[in-house]
Every structure is written in structure tokens, then in C-alpha cells.
C-alpha positions in Angstrom: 0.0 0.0 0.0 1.6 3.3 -1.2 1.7 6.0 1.9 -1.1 8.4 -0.2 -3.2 5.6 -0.4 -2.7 5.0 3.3 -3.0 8.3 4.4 -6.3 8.6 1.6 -7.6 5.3 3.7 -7.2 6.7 7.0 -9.3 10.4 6.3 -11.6 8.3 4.8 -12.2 6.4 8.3 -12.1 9.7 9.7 -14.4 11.5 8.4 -17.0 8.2 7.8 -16.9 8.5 11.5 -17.8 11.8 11.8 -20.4 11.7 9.3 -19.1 13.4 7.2 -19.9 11.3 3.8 -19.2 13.2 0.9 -15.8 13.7 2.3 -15.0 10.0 2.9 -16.7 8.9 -0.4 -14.2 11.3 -2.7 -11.2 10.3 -0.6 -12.7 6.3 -1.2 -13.1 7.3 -5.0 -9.5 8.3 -5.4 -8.7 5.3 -3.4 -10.2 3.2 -6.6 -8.6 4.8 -8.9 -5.0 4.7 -8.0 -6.1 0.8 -6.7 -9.1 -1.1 -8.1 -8.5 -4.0 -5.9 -8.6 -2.3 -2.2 -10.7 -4.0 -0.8 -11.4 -1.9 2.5 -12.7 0.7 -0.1 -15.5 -1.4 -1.5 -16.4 -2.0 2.6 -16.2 2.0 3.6 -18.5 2.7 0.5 -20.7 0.0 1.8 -21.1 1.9 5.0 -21.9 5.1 3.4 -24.5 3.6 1.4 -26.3 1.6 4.5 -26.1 5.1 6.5 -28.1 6.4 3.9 -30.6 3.2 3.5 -29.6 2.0 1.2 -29.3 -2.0 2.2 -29.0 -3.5 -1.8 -25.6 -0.8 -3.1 -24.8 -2.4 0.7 -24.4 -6.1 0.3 -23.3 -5.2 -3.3 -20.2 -3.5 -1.8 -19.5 -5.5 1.1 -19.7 -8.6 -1.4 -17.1 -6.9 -3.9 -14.8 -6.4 -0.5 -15.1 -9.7 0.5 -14.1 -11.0 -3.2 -11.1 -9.3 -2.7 -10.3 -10.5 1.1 -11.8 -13.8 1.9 -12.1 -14.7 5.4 -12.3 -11.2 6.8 -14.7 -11.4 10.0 -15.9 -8.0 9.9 -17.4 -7.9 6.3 -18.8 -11.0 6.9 -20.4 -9.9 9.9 -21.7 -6.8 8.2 -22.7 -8.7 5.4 -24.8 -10.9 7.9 -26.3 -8.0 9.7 -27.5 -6.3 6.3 -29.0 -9.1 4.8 -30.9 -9.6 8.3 -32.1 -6.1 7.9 -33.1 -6.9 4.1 -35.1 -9.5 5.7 -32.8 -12.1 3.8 -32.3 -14.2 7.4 -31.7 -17.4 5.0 -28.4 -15.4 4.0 -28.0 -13.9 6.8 -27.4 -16.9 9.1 -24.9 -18.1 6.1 -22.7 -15.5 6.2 -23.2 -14.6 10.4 -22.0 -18.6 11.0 -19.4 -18.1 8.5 -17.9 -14.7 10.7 -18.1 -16.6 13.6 -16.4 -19.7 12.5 -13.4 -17.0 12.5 -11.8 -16.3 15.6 -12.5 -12.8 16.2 -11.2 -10.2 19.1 -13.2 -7.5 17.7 -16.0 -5.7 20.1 -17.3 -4.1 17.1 -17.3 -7.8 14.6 -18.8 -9.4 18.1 -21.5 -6.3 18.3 -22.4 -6.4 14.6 -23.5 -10.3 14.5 -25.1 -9.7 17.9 -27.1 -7.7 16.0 -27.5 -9.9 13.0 -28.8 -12.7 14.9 -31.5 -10.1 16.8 -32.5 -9.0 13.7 -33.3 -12.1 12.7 -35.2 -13.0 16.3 -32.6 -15.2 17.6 -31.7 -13.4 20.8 -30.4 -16.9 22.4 -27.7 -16.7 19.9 -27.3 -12.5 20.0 -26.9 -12.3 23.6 -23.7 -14.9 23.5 -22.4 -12.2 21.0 -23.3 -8.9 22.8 -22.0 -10.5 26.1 -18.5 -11.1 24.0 -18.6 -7.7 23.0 -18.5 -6.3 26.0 -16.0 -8.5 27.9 -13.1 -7.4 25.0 -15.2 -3.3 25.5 -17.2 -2.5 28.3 -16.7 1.3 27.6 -19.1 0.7 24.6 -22.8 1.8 26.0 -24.3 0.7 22.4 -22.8 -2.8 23.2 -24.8 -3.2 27.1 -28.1 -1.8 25.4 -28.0 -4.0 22.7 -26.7 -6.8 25.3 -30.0 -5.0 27.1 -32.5 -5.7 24.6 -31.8 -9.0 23.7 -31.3 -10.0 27.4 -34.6 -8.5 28.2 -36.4 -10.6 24.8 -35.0 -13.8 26.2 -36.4 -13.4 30.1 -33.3 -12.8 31.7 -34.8 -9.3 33.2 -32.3 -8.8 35.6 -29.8 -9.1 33.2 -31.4 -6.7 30.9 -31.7 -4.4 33.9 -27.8 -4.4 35.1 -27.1 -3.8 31.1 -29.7 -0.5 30.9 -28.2 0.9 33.9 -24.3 0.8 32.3 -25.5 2.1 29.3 -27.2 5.2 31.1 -23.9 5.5 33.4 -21.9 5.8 30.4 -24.3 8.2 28.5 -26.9 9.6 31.4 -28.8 11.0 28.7 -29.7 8.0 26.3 -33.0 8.2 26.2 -33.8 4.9 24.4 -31.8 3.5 27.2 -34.2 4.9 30.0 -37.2 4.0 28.3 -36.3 0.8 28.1 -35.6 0.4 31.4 -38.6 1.7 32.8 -40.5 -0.8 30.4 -39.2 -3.2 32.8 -41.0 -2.6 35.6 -41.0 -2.7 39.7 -41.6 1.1 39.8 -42.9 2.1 43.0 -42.9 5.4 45.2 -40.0 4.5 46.0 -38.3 3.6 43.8 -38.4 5.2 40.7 -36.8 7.5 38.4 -39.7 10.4 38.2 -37.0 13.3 38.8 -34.2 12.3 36.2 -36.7 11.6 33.8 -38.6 14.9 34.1 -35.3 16.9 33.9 -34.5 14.7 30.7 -37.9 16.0 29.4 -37.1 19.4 29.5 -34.2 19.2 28.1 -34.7 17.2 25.2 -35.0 19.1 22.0 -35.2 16.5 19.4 -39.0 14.7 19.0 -37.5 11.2 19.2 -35.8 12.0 22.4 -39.2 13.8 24.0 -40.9 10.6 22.8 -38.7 7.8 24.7 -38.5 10.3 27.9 -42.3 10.9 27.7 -43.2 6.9 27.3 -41.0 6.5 29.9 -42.3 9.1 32.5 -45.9 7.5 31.6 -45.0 4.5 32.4 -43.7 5.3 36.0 -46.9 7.8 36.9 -49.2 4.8 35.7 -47.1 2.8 38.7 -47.6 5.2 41.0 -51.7 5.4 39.9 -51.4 8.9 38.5 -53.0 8.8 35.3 -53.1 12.3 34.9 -49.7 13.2 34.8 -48.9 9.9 32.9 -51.0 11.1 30.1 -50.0 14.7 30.0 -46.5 13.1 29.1 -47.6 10.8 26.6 -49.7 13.3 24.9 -46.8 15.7 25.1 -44.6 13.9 23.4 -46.6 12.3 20.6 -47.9 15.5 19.9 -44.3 17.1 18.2 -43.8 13.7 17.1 -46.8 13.9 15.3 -45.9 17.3 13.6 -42.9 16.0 12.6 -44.6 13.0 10.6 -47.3 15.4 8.9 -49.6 12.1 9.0 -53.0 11.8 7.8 -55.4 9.1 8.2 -56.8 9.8 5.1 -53.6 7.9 3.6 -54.8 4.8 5.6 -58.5 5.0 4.7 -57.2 5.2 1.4 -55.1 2.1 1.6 -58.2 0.5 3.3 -61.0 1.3 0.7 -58.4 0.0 -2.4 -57.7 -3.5 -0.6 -61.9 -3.5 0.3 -62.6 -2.6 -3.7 -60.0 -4.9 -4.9 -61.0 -8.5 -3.4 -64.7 -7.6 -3.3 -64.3 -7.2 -7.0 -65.5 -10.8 -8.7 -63.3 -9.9 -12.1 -59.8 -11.1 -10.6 -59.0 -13.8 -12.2 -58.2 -17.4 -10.3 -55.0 -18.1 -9.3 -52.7 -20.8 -8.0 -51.0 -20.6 -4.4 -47.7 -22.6 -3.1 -49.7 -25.8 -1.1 -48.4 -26.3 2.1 -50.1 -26.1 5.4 -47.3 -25.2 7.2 -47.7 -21.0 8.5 -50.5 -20.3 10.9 -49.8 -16.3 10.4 -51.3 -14.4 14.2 -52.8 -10.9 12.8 -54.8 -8.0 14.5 -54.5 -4.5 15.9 -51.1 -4.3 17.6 -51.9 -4.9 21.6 -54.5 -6.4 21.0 -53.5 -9.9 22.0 -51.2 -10.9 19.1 -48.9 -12.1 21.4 -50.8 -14.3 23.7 -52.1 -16.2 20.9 -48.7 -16.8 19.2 -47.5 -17.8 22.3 -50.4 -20.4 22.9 -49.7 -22.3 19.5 -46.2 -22.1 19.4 -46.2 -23.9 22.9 -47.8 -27.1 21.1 -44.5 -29.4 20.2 -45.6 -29.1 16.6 -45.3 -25.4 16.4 -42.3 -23.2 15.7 -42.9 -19.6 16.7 -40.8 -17.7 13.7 -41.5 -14.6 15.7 -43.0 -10.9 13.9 -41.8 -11.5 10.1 -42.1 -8.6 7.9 -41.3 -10.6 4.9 -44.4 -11.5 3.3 -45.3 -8.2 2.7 -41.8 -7.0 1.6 -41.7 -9.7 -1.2 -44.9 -8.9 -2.5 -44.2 -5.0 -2.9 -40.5 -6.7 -4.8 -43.0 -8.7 -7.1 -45.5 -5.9 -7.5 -42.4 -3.8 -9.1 -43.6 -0.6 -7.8 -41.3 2.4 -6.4 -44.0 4.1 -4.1 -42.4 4.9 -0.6 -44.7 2.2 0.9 -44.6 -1.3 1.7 -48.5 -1.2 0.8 -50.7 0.9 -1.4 -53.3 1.5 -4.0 -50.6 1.2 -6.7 -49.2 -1.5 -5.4 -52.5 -3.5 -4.9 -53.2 -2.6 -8.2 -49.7 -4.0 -9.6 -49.9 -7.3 -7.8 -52.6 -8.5 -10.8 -49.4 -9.6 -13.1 -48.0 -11.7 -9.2 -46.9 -15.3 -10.0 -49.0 -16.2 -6.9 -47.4 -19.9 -6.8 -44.1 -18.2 -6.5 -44.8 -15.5 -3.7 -46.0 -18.3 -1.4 -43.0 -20.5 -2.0 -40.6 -17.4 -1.8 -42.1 -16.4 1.2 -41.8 -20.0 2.6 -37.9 -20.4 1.9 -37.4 -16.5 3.3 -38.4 -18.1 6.9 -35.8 -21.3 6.5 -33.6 -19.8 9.1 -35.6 -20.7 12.0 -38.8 -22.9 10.3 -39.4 -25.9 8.4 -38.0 -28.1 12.1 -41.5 -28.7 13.2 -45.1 -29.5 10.9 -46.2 -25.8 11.4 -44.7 -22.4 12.2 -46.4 -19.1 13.3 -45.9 -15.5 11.9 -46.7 -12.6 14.5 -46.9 -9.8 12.6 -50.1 -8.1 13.5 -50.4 -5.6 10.2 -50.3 -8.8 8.2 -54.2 -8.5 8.6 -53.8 -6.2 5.8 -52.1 -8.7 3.4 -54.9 -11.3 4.4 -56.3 -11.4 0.3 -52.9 -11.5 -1.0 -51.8 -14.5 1.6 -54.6 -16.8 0.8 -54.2 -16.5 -2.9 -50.4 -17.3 -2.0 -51.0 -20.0 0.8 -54.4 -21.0 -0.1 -54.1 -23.5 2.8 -52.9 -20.9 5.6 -54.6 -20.0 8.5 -55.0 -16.8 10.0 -55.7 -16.1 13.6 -57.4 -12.5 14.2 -57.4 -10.7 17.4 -60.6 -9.0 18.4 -60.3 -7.1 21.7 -62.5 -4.3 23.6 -62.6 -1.3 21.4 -61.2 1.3 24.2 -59.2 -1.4 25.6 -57.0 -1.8 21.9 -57.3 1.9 21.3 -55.8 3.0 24.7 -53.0 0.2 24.6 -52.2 1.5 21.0 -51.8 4.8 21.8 -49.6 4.5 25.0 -47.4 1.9 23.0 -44.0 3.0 21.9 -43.4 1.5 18.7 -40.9 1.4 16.5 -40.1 5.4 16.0 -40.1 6.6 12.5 -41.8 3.8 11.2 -44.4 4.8 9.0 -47.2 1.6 9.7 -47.9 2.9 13.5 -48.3 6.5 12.4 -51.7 6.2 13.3 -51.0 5.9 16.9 -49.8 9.3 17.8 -53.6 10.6 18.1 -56.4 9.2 19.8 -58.5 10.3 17.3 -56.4 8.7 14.5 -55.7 5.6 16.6 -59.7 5.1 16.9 -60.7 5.7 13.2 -57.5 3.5 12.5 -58.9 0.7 14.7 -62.5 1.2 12.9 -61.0 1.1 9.3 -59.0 -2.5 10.9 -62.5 -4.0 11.9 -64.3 -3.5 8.6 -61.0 -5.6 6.8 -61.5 -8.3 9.4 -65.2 -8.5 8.9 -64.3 -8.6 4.9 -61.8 -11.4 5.3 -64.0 -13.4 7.7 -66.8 -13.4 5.2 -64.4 -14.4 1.6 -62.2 -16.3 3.7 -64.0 -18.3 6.5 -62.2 -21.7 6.1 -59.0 -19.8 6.5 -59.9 -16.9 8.5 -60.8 -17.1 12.4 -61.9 -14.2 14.9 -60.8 -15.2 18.3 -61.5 -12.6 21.1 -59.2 -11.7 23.8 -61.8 -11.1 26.9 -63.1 -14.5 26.4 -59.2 -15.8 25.9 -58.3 -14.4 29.1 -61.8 -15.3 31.1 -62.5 -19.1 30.1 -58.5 -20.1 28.1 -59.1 -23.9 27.8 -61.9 -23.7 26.4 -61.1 -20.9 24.1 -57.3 -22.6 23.3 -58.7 -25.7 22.3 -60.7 -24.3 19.6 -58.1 -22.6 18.5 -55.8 -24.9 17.9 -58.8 -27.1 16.2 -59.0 -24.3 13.6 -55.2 -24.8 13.5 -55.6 -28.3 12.4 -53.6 -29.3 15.4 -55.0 -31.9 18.2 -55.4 -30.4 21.8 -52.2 -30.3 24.0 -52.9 -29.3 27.5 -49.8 -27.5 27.5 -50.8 -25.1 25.5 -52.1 -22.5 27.5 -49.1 -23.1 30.2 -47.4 -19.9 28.7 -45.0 -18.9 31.3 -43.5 -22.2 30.2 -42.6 -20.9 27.1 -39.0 -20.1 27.1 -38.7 -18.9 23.6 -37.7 -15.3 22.9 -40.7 -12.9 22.6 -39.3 -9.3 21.5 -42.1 -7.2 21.4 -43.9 -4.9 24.3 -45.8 -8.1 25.7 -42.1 -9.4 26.9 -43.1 -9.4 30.5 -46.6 -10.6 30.2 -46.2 -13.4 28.4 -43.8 -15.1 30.8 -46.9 -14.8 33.4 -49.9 -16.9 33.6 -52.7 -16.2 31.4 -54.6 -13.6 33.7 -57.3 -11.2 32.5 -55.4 -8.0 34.4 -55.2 -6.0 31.2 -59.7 -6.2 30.9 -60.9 -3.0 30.9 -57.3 -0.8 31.8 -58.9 1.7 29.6 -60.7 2.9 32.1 -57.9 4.6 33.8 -57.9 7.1 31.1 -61.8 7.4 31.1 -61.4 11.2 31.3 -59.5 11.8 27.8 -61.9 9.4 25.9 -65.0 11.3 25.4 -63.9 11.9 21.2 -63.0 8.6 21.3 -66.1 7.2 22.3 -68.1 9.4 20.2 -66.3 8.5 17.2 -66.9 5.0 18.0 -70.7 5.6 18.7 -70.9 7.3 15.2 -69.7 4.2 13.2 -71.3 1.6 15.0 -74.9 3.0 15.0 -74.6 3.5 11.1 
């Protein structure tokens, strides 16, 4: 390596790190052109291109750099954790089990297929990673919340607890770190961490920040029974969120009323699905449930749980062809006429290979699959789809005190009651669509009786499953696979029916709600 290629190599670094991209891509251009075959080059371009989202240019990078230096743990770590992110997880395991096969002293290599294998839902794996990581680096606070997170999915709360607080020593303001924490519970006057958090509040300038601290601050008044306060936060914070995301829910009633025109419309022509009976897919409002159910069916002996996949829908908007912003829309409803059906389904089957195909059946948890319900069934003509139907103010509340993921655009609803309850109303009239085209395939199953009478309930549920009755099924807490979504704690409880009628703790802000409600349902 000449010394202005190695000096060109190490600005790049440089200013890569400190954002600045432009810089680092020039300095990596003239890199290229003095040396075609550096491979580091390829991999810093790589980086520039996933800061900007751009996961394909990615791999296609990281790829070229490992062509040019086999064996090299860190590009095949990264190229792990960005086919995880491109929902490739078949890939992804390939290429994580390939960096690990290499004996690696890198904090950042461990890190990276930590976060690989989370991606991909297998925190057993992730945590032996992240806890690698931070034995070579525990100066890293990314590395304990990661370590956190995964710790937290798997049930080790304690664990997830000790990592939270390093993180939060190291950085005292890292917000995601604090709400997180809080999301684990045992707040109590006495313990909790009301006074850091509200000076946090009122500092934060950024909406994301506002957001975590104001979840968080919610949380620990709803311990301490003040409901008030709790919501004032909540509201707060989802209001500037809210501004920022210039949402409308006139872009989900329009997504709505095209999926409701297209399959009521007798003119599509017949097509011809993948046949296998193999995914049981778990679909509702978020917090509505979703979770309990999954958890039920995975714990039969012949049930995989494959986790919340977002794949389905993500291979049908790459068949569909279409360049809108959105996973799903009118245009790409209307595109997915010219689908190879056949093909979806058996694409869609070989994306989950990573973790299914060990057991007869496997279950998808993705809740806004209810949306792709049509486009399944034509796919997988002999799936079956589970839907969630919970107390109206019950699903609504939960919704709207959830902190999903930030900055994705499918939960934009949830920000504003109002939005949240005309959201929930647009999801009930789908339901009630797919229950009447689909009613071999399609089964309501509601939560309050779940909770209230679960034997009963769980055996026909995993009748509609085509599954015989396991009385383990509805022994829940003795589930020790992962769950990583907001229902983490629950879930590794007893079924109980303490979450019945919570809504009424915020009775006093739901007088629009109700009315909207009222208005719908008496037409």
C-alpha cells in the first residue's frame, strides 16, 4: 500500500466516522482509482451507502470487498447484519455462522453479528455475541443496550436491567436506554426514576428523544396510579412527534378502501397458491392480544414460533415492481394483478428457513399482516389466519400508549387518539371482509373470552389450527422462547385477565373517542 493511499484510507475512516460522507466517499473514489483492488474501499462505500438506507448498493459493496479479502470477519459480519435487515435471514445466518467460524477479538465484529442474529429473532444466539462484546469493550454503552435488549427478549430481566443501567452510566442522557428500562418494571414510590426523567424532558429538544422520555415518564406515573400526569407526558410527546410526521389518516383510509374494492371485485381472475399447510400467520390491531395467541400455539411441540416477520409483505411489494415509498398501497394493490402467486408463497416459505421448516407448522406474528390477508390466501391457499378482536377502548388506549418502532411509518396512526380510533374502525371492517371471503382460513378469536374461560377458548383454537389439543398449550410462562415485542413481560406470566378493561384509567380523555366509536357503530 503506497503511503497516499494510506493516508487517503485513513481520512476516509475519519471522516466516515464523523459523518461526514461526501468527504469519505471522494477520498474512497480516489482510493479506486490509483487501486481497483482495495478491498477496504469497497467495505467503507458500503457503509456510506447503509447510512443512507440503502441496504442493496450495501451487500453489493461489502460482497465486492469480501471478493477481494476472503475470510475477513468483519465484512462477513456486516454482510450478515444487512441481509438480516433486508429480511434475507436465510443469507444472513450463512454469512453470520461463517464470521463466527473465525476467531474474532473485535468488540465491534462481536456487536455487529449480535445484531445480526436479533435482527433475525434469535436473541439466544445475539446475547452470547453482545456479552463477547462487552467483555473485550465494556466502555461501549451501544454494546450493554444491545446486550440489554436481547437479554430483556429472552427473560433474563435482571440481566437486561444491570445492562440498561451501564449504558445510562456511560451516556446519562440515552433516552432509548431509559425507556427501556422503565419498560421493565417494579416502579414504585419509592423507587423510581420520576426526577431524572422529568429533567431529561425538559431538556430534550429533538422529537425522538421527547418521545422515549415521555413513554417512559408515563410508564412510571401509571405505577404510581397517577393517570393524569402519565398522560400529559404521553400526549406531550406524541404531539411534536406527530408534527414532525405530517400524518393523515386519510392515507390509511385510502389504503383500506383499495384492498376492500379490490377483493370484493368478482373480475380477478383465479389463481394458483404454493400448497403447504405449514404458516399459521397471528394478525390484529397491535396490543391487542397478538402475542398471547402466538404464544399459545407455538407452545404445542408441533409449532415453531418464527417470531413478527415482515417478509411477506416486503416480497410482495419486490414482485409488485412498484417504487412508491410504501410497503402497501393502492398502486401496489393494483400491480400485484401480473403476481406469479405460486411463486410469492413458495418465496415467502424459503425467506423463513432460518428458524422454520424443524417442526409440521410455524407461526408469523406480525399483526399488520391483517392487511395482506387477500394476498396470503391466494399465496398460501391453505394458511390460517388467527385474528385478534379485543375491547374497542381497551385496543385503542393500549395503542396509543405503545412506543413503537419510532419513525416507522405503519404505526403513524397511533400518535392521536382520534387517529388511533378511526385506524382501529378502518381495521374492523377488513376483518369483517376477510371473515366473510375467507371463512375456512380466517378465524376471529376474542381476547376477553381468551383471558376469562383459556381452555376452552385454546382448544378451539388450535382445532381451527388443524392441530390436536395439547394441554400445554395454555401453560405460557413455560414458554422459554424469545418474545421481542412490548408483551415481553406478560407473556412469561400466567394467562390472567389483568389488562380487561385498563382503559378505564384514562376514562377522562376518551369522550372523542367514544363518540367516534358511537358514530360508526350506530350506522
Amino acid at each position: 500500500m503506497s503511503n497516499k493511499i494510506k493516508t487517503l484510507h485513513q481520512q476516509a475512516q475519519k471522516a466516515l466516522n464523523q459523518g461526514l460522507y461526501q468527504q469519505a466517499h471522494q477520498q474512497l473514489i480516489l482510493i479506486l482509482q490509483q487501486d481497483k483492488f482495495f478491498a477496504d474501499a469497497y467495505f467503507l462505500l458500503a457503509m456510506i451507502a447503509s447510512a443512507h438506507n440503502n441496504l442493496v448498493k450495501a451487500i453489493e459493496l461489502i460482497k465486492q470487498a469480501n471478493l477481494l479479502a476472503p475470510n475477513n470477519a468483519e465484512y462477513l459480519s456486516q454482510l450478515a447484519k444487512h441481509y438480516a435487515l433486508e429480511n434475507d435471514h436465510v443469507q444472513a445466518v450463512h454469512f453470520a455462522e461463517l464470521a463466527a467460524q473465525l476467531t474474532s477479538q473485535s468488540s465491534l465484529t462481536l456487536d455487529t453479528l449480535g445484531v445480526a442474529y436479533s435482527q433475525m429473532g434469535l436473541h439466544e444466539k445475539a446475547v452470547g455475541f453482545f456479552k463477547k462484546a462487552v467483555a473485550i469493550n465494556n466502555n461501549n454503552p451501544n454494546y450493554f443496550f444491545n446486550l440489554g435488549a436481547s437479554l430483556k427478549f429472552t427473560g433474563d430481566f435482571d440481566g437486561a436491567k444491570n445492562a440498561y443501567e451501564k449504558t445510562i452510566s456511560m451516556v446519562p442522557n440515552y433516552y432509548k436506554a431509559h425507556a427501556a428500562l422503565t419498560g421493565l418494571g417494579n416502579i414504585s414510590a419509592d423507587s423510581n426514576h420520576i426526577p431524572q426523567l422529568e429533567q431529561l424532558f425538559s431538556q430534550a429538544q429533538k422529537a425522538d428523544d421527547r418521545l422515549y422520555i415521555g413513554h417512559a415518564l408515563a410508564r412510571e406515573y401509571e405505577s404510581l396510579k397517577d393517570f393524569d400526569k402519565a398522560f400529559y407526558y404521553l400526549n406531550s410527546a406524541k404531539k411534536l412527534k406527530l408534527e414532525q410526521f405530517k400524518y393523515s389518516i386519510d392515507e390509511d383510509k385510502e389504503l383500506f378502501k383499495s384492498l376492500e374494492i379490490y377483493f370484493q371485485n368478482d373480475d380477478r381472475a383465479p389463481t394458483k397458491g404454493f400448497e403447504t399447510d405449514e404458516p399459521i400467520f397471528v394478525v390484529g390491531m397491535p396490543r391487542s392480544g397478538t402475542t398471547l395467541v402466538e404464544r399459545i400455539i407455538s407452545q404445542h411441540s408441533e409449532v415453531t414460533s418464527a417470531g413478527e416477520l415482515q417478509h411477506f409483505g416486503l416480497l410482495l411489494k419486490k414482485m409488485a415492481k412498484t417504487t412508491s415509498n410504501r410497503v402497501i398501497d393502492a398502486e401496489t394493490i393494483t400491480a400485484t394483478k401480473h403476481i406469479n402467486f405460486a411463486e410469492l408463497g413458495s418465496a415467502y416459505i424459503e425467506s423463513t428457513r432460518a428458524i422454520t421448516g424443524k417442526t409440521a407448522k410455524f407461526v408469523d406474528k406480525m399483526p399488520l399482516n391483517v392487511l395482506y390477508v387477500g394476498f396470503i390466501l391466494q399465496a398460501l391457499p391453505k394458511a390460517k389466519i388467527v385474528c385478534l378482536d379485543r375491547n374497542p377502548l381497551d385496543t385503542i388506549v393500549s395503542n396509543f400508549r405503545q412506543l413503537f418502532a419510532v419513525n416507522q411509518s405503519y404505526y403513524s396512526y397511533s400518535y392521536d387518539l382520534e387517529s388511533t380510533t378511526e385506524f382501529y374502525l378502518l381495521f374492523k371492517q377488513l376483518a369483517t371482509l376477510w371473515l366473510k371471503l375467507y371463512p375456512e382460513n380466517f378465524y376471529f378469536i376474542n381476547y376477553e373470552k381468551l383471558v376469562n374461560d383459556p381452555v376452552n377458548e385454546a382448544r378451539q383454537l388450535i382445532e381451527f389450527c388443524n392441530l390436536p389439543w395439547q394441554e400445554q398449550c395454555v401453560n405460557i410462562h413455560q414458554n422459554s422462547a424469545p418474545v421481542a415485542t412490548a408483551s415481553a413481560l406478560q407473556v412469561r406470566s400466567p394467562i390472567n385477565n389483568r389488562s380487561v378493561g385498563n382503559w378505564k384509567k384514562y376514562d377522562a380523555y376518551l369522550t372523542r373517542v367514544k363518540e367516534i366509536l358511537a358514530s360508526k357503530t350506530s350506522r
